[in-house]
C-alpha positions in Angstrom: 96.2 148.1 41.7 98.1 149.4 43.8 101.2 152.5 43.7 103.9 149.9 44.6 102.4 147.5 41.6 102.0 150.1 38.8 105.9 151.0 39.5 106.4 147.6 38.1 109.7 148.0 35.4 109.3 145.9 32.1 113.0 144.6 32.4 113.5 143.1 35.7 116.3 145.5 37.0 118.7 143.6 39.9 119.0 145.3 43.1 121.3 144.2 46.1 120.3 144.8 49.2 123.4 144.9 51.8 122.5 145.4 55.4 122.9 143.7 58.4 119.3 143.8 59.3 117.0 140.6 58.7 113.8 143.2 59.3 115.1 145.5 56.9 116.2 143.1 54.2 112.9 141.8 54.7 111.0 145.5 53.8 113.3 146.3 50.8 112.7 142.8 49.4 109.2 142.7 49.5 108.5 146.2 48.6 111.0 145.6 45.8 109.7 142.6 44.0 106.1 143.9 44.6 107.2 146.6 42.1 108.8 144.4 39.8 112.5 144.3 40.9 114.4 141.2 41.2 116.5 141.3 44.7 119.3 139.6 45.9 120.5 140.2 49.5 123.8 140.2 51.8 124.3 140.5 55.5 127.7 142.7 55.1 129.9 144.0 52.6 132.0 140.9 52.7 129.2 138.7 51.2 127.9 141.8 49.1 131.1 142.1 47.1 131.2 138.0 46.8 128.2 138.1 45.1 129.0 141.4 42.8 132.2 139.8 41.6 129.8 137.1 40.1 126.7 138.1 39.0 125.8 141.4 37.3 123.4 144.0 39.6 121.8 147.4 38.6 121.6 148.8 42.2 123.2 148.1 45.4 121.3 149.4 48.7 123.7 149.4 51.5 123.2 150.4 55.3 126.6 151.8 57.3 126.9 150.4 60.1 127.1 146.4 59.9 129.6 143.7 60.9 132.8 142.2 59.3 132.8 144.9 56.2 130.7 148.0 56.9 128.9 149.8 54.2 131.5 152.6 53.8 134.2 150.2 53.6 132.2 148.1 51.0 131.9 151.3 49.0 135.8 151.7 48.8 136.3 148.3 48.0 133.6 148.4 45.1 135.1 151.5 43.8 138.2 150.6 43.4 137.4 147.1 41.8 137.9 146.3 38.3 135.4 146.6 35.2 131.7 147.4 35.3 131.7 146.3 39.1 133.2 149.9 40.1 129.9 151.7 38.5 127.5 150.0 40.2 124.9 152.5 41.5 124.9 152.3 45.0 122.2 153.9 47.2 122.9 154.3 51.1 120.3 154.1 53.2 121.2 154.5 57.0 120.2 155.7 60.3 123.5 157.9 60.6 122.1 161.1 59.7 125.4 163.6 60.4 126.6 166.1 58.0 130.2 164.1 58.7 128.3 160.9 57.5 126.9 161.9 54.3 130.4 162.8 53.2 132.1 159.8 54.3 129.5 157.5 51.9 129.6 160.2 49.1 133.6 160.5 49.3 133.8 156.8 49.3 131.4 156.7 46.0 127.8 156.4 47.3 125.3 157.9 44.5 122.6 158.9 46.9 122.4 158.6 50.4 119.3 158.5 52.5 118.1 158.4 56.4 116.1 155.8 57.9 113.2 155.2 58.1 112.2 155.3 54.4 108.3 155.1 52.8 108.1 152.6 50.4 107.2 155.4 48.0 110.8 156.9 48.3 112.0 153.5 48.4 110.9 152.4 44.8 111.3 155.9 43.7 114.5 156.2 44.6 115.5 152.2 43.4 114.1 153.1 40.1 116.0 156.2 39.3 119.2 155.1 40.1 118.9 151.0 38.4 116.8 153.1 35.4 114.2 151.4 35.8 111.0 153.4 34.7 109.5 155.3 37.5 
């Protein structure tokens, strides 16, 4: 068995993965739903907050810099949206790695924000504390 499998949660936590990346999307799924997590994705932060508006999520994982609604504008948008949608942990997980950056995703309500490339290790570590699923 394998590090990825044993970090299987009991409850099948949500997680929606936002980013504009097919190769990305692609990584986060699989290592996701190896470890138990149910994942839903979206291209941009348009599509992202269409699907948060109807369906319940523990976690969103959002990149920055993607077309039509980037991730920081997505943030803003969730924040300031009505009910339990405005809590949603959000993790961002980006190749913008500036000082200027990280306080432009935490200012706008990120939870956590995180540099590209990511293990799959700091992936599932990081999905799991912030959905609470068990580590």
């Amino acid at each position: 068995m394998t590090d990825i499998e044993r970090a299987s949660p009991p409850s099948r936590k949500r997680i929606l993965v936002v980013d504009d990346s097919s190769l990305v999307r692609l990584y986060y799924r699989d290592t996701l739903e190896k470890a138990g997590f149910e994942v839903e994705q979206a291209i941009n932060g348009i599509e992202a907050m269409e699907k948060v508006l109807v369906q319940p999520f523990d976690l969103a994982i959002i990149d920055v810099n993607m077309p039509r609604m980037d991730g920081i504008s997505f943030l803003r948008t969730l924040r300031s949206s009505p009910g339990d949608v405005a809590t949603l942990p959000a993790l961002v997980i980006t190749t913008e790695a500036g000082e200027q950056d990280v306080a432009a995703a935490r200012a706008a309500g990120a939870n956590f924000y995180l540099v590209k490339p990511l293990s799959q290790q700091d992936l599932l570590r990081h999905a799991a504390a912030l959905s609470g699923a068990p580590p």
